[in-house]
MARKEVEX-467038 format. One record per atom (N, C-alpha, C): residue in one letter; x negated, y negated, z negated. Coordinates in pm, whole numbers, plus 50000, padded with zeros to 5 digits. Example, Ala and Ser with C-alpha at 12.3 -4.5 7.8 and 13.67 -1.06 7.14 Angstrom:
BEGIN
A486815056949220;A487705045049220;A486805033049220;S487155022549292;S486335010649286;S487104999749213;
//
This chain:
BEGIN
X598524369240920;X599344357040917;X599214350340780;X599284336840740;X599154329940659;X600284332940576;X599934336240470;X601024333240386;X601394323340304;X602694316040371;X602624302540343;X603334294940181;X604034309440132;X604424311239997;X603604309839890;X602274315339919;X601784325539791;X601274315539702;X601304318839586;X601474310439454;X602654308839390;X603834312439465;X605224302839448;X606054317439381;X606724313539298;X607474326039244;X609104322639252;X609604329139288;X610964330939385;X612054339539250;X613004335639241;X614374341939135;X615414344639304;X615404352539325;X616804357439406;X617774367839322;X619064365839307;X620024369439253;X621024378839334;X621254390339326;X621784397439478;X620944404939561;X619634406839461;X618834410239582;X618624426239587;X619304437039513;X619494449739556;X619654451439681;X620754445539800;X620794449839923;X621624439039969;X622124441440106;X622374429740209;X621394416040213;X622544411040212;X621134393240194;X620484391740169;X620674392439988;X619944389439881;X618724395239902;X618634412039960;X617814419039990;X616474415040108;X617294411540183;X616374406440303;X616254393740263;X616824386040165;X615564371640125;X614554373340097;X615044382539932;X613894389339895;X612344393939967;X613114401540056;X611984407440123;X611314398240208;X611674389140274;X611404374840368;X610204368740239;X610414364740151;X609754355840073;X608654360940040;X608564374739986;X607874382639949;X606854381840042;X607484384040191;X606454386240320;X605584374740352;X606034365940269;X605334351240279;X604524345040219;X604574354840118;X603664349639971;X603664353739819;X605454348939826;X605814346839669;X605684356839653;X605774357339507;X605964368839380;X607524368639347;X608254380139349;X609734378839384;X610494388039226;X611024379339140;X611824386639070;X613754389239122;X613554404739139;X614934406639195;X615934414739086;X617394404539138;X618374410239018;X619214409039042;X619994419938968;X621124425839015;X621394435838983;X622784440638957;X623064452838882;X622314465038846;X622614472839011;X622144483039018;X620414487739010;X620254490438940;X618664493938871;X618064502038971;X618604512539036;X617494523039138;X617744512939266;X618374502639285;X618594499339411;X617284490039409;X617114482839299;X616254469939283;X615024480539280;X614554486239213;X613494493739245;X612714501139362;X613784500839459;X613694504539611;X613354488439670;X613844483139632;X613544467039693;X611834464439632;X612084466839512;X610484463339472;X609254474739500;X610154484139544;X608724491839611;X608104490239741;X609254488239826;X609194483239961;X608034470839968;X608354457939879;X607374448439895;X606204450139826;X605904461439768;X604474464539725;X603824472439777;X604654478239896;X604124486139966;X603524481340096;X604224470340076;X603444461740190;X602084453040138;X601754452440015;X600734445439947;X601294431839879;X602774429839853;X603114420139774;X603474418839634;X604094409739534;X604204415439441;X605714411539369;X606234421239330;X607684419839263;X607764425339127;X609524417739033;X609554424038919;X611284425038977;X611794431938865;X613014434738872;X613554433838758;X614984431538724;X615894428538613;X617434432338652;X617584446438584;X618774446238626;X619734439538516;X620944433438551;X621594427038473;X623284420938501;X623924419738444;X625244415338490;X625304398538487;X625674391938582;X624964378638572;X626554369438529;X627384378938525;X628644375138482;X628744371438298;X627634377038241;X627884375738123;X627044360438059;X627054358037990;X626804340437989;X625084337837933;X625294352737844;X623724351537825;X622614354737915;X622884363638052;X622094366138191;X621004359438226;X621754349838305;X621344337238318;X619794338038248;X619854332838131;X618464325538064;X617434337738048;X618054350838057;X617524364237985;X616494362038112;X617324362238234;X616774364538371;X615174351638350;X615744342738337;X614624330438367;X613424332838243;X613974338038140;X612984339038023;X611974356038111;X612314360738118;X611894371738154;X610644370738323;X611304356538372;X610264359238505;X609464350138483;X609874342938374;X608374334438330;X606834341538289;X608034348838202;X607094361538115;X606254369538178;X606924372238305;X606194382638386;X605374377538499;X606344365638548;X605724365238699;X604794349038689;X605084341738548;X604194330838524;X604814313938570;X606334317438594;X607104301538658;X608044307438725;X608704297438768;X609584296438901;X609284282838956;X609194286739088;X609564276239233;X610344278339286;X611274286239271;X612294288239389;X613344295639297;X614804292839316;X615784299839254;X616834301239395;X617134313239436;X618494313439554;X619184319639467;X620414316339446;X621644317839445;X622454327239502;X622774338739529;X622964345839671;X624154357839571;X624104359339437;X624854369339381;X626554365039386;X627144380439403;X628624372639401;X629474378439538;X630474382939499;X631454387039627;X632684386239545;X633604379539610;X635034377739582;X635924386539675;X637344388939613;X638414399639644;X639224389639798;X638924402939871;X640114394039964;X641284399139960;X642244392440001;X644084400439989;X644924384739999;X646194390440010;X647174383539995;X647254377039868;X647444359339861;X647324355139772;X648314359239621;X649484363439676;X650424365839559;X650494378939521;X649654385639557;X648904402439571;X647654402639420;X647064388239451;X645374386839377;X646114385139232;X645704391139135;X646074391339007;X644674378538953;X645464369538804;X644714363638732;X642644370138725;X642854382638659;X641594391038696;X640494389338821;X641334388638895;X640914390439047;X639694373439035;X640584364539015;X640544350839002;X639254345238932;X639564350838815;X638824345538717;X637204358638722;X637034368938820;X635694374538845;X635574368038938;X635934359939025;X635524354939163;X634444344039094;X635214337439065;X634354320038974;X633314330338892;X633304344638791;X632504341538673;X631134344538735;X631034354138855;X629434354738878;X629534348238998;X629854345039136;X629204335439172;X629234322239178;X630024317339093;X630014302339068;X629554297838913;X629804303338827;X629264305438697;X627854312438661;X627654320738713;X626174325538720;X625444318738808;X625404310738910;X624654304538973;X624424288938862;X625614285238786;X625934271038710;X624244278538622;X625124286838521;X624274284438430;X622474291738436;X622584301738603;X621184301238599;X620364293838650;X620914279438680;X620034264538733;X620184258938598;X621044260238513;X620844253338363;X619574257338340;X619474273138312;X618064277838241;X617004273638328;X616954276338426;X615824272938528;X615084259938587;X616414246838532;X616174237238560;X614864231938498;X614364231438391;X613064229838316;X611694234038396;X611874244438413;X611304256638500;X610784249438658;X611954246338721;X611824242338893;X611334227738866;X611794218438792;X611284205538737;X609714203338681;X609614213938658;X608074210138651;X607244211538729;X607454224738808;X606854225638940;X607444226139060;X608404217739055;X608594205339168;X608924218039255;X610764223139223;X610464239939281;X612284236239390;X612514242439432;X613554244239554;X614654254439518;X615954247939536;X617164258839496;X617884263139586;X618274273239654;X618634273739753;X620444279739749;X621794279339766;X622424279439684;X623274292039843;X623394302239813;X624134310339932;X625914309139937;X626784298339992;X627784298139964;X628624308840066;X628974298040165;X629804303440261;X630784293340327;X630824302040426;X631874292640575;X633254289640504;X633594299240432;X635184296440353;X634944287940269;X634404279140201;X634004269540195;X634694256540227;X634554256540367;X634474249740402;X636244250440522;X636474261040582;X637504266140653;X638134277940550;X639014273340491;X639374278140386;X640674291340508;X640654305140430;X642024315240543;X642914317340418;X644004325440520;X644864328540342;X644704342040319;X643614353340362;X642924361340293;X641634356640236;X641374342040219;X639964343240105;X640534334340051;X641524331239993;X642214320939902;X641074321039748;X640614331639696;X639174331239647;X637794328639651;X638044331539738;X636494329239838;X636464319239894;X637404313139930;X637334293239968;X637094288539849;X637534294839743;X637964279139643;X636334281639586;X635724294839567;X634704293639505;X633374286939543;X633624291439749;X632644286139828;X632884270639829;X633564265639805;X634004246339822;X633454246239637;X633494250739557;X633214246739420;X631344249039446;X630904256439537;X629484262539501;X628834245639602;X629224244339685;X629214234339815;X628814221639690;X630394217739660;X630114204039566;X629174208239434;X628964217639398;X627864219639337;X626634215139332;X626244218339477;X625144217439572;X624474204139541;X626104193139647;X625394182539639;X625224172439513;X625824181839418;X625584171839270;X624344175639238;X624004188739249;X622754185839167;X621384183139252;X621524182039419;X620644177439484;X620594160839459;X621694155339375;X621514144539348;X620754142439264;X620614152439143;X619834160438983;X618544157039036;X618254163739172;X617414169739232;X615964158839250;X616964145739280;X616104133739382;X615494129239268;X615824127939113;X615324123339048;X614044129938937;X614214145838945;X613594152138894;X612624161739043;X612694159839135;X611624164439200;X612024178439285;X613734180639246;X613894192239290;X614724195439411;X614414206439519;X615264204539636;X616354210939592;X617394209439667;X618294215239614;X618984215939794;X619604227139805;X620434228039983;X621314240439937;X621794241440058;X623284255940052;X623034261540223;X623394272140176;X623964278540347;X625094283640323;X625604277740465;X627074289240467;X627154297940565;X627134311640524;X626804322540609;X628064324740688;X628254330540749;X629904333040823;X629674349640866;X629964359740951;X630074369840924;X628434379940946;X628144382940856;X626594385240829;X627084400840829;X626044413440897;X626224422040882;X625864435040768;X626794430740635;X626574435040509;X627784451640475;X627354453840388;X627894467840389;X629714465440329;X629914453940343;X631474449740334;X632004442240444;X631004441440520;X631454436740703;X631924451440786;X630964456940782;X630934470840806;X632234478940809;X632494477840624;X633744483140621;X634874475040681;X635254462340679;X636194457840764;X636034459340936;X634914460440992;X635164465641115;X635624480641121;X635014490541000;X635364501541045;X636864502840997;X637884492540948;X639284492940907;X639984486041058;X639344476241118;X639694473541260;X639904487741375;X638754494041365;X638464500841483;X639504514641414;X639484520341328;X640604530241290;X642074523241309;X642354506541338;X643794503841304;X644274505341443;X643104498341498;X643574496341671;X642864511841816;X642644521041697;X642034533041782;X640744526941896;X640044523941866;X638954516141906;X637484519041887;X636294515141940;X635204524441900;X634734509941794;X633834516941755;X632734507541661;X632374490641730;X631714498941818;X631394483441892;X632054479341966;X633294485041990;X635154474842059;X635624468141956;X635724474041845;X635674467541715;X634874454241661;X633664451841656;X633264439541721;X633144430041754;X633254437841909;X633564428142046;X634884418142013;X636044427541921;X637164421241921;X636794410141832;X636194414341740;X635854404541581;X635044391041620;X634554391541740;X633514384241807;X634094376441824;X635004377741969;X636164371342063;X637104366041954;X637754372141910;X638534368441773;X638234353241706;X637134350341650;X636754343041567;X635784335241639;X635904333341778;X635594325441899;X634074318241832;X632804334341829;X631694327741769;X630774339741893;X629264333641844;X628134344141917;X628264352841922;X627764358541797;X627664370741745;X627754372841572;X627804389941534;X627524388541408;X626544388641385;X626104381141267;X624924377441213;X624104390941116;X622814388141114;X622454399741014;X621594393940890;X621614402240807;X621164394840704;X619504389240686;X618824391940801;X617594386440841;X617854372540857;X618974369140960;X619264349340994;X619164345540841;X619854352440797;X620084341640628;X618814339240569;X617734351040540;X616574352140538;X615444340040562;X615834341340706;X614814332040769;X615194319440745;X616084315040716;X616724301240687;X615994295140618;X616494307740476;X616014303040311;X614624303940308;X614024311540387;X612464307940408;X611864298240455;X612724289340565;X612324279840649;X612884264840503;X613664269540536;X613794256040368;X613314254340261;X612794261840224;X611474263540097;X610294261540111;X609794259540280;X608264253740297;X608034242540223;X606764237640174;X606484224440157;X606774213640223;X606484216740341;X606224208640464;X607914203240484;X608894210840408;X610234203740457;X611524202340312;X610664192140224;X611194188540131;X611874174740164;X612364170040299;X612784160440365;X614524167540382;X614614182640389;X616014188340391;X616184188540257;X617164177040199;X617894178940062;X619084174340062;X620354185239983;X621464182039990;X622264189240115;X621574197840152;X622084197940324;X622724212340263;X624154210940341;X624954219640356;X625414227140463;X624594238240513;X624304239540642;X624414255740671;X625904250540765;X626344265540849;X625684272040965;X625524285140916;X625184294140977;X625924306841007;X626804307241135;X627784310441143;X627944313641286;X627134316241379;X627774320741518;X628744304741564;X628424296541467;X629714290741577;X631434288241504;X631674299741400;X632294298641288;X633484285741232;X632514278941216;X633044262241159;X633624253041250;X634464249741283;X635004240641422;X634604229241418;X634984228641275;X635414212441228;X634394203341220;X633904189841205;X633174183641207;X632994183541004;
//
């Protein structure tokens, strides 16, 4: 199969496991040269063996993207190694769910610092970078976002801050050459989905997949999603051939989003 990437060097953020992981690995399968980052160091190394084991090529950086200097360390470092960026996703970042008068200041202020703050300032560093070679940002928000609950009273405000993000700098975008889009994922099957079904199915004495079924019916969507859909998305929006999708804020969600 053609690989319709190759040349193109890819920054995914998150990409130890779930999503981030299977972007990673999606892009990789396509072409790019994939620097992956994210905390955990043996996890990213399992990610980068996997795609070289398939004959592709990856670097890794583990790093806390919460801290302010990250960011540029990350972009200075995949220049160094991997020779540019074309592609930056956005994808690092999980916020606390709970009762709002439960969530302490703390709680608050880690939600915003890595995924709304580490995504800010690693399109600062990178912007130079994607601007020259006319490169694609792909920004992983979310359905809360947009349908804000009063267990993600965090996770809305960050996903609606990452959203208007989006379309400001796809505005950045029109004038310097760069795409810029978002997805909003809705329940993707990640190892913190998992655990809330397996807190369903212990509450209501229920099996795994009654558990589910209920979560399914519940939230009146398809199905749950896996972190391949997200994958294929951010792959399908990064072709050449479809630098005509810019600005687009676009749910992916079973169905998820009601609202117009």
């Amino acid at each position: 199969m053609k690989q319709v990437l190759s040349n193109k060097v890819a920054i995914v953020t998150g990409s130890s496991r779930g999503i981030g992981r299977a972007i990673a690995l999606k892009l990789a399968e396509d072409g790019a040269a994939v620097m992956l980052a994210a905390r955990n160091a043996e996890l990213l190394q399992e990610v980068q063996a996997q795609i070289e084991s398939g004959g592709g090529r990856a670097a890794w950086l583990s790093l806390d993207l919460r801290k302010p200097e990250a960011p540029a360390l990350l972009v200075e470092k995949t220049i160094e190694v991997l020779g540019g960026i074309d592609i930056v996703v956005n994808n690092a970042g999980a916020t606390k769910r709970g009762d709002f008068l439960t969530l302490s200041e703390e709680d608050w202020t880690d939600g915003f610092a890595l995924k709304f703050f580490g995504a800010v300032r690693l399109l600062r560093a990178a912007w130079p970078a994607l601007k020259q070679r006319k490169g694609s940002v792909v920004n992983i928000a979310g359905v809360g976002g947009r349908t804000p609950g009063a267990q993600f009273t965090i996770g809305g405000s960050v996903n609606a801050a990452m959203l208007s993000f989006t379309k400001a700098m796809a505005d950045v975008g029109v004038g310097d050459g760069v795409q810029v889009n978002a997805i909003n994922p809705g329940a993707v099957r990640t190892a913190r989905l998992v655990t809330r079904l397996q807190a369903l199915s212990n509450e209501k004495g229920i099996s795994g997949a009654e558990a589910e079924a209920q979560m399914v019916a519940d939230a009146g969507i398809t199905k749950i999603g896996e972190p391949e859909d997200v994958a294929n998305l951010v792959a399908y929006i990064v072709l050449p051939q479809n630098r005509y999708l810019h600005g687009a804020l676009i749910d992916l969600d079973g169905g998820t989003t009601k609202t117009m």
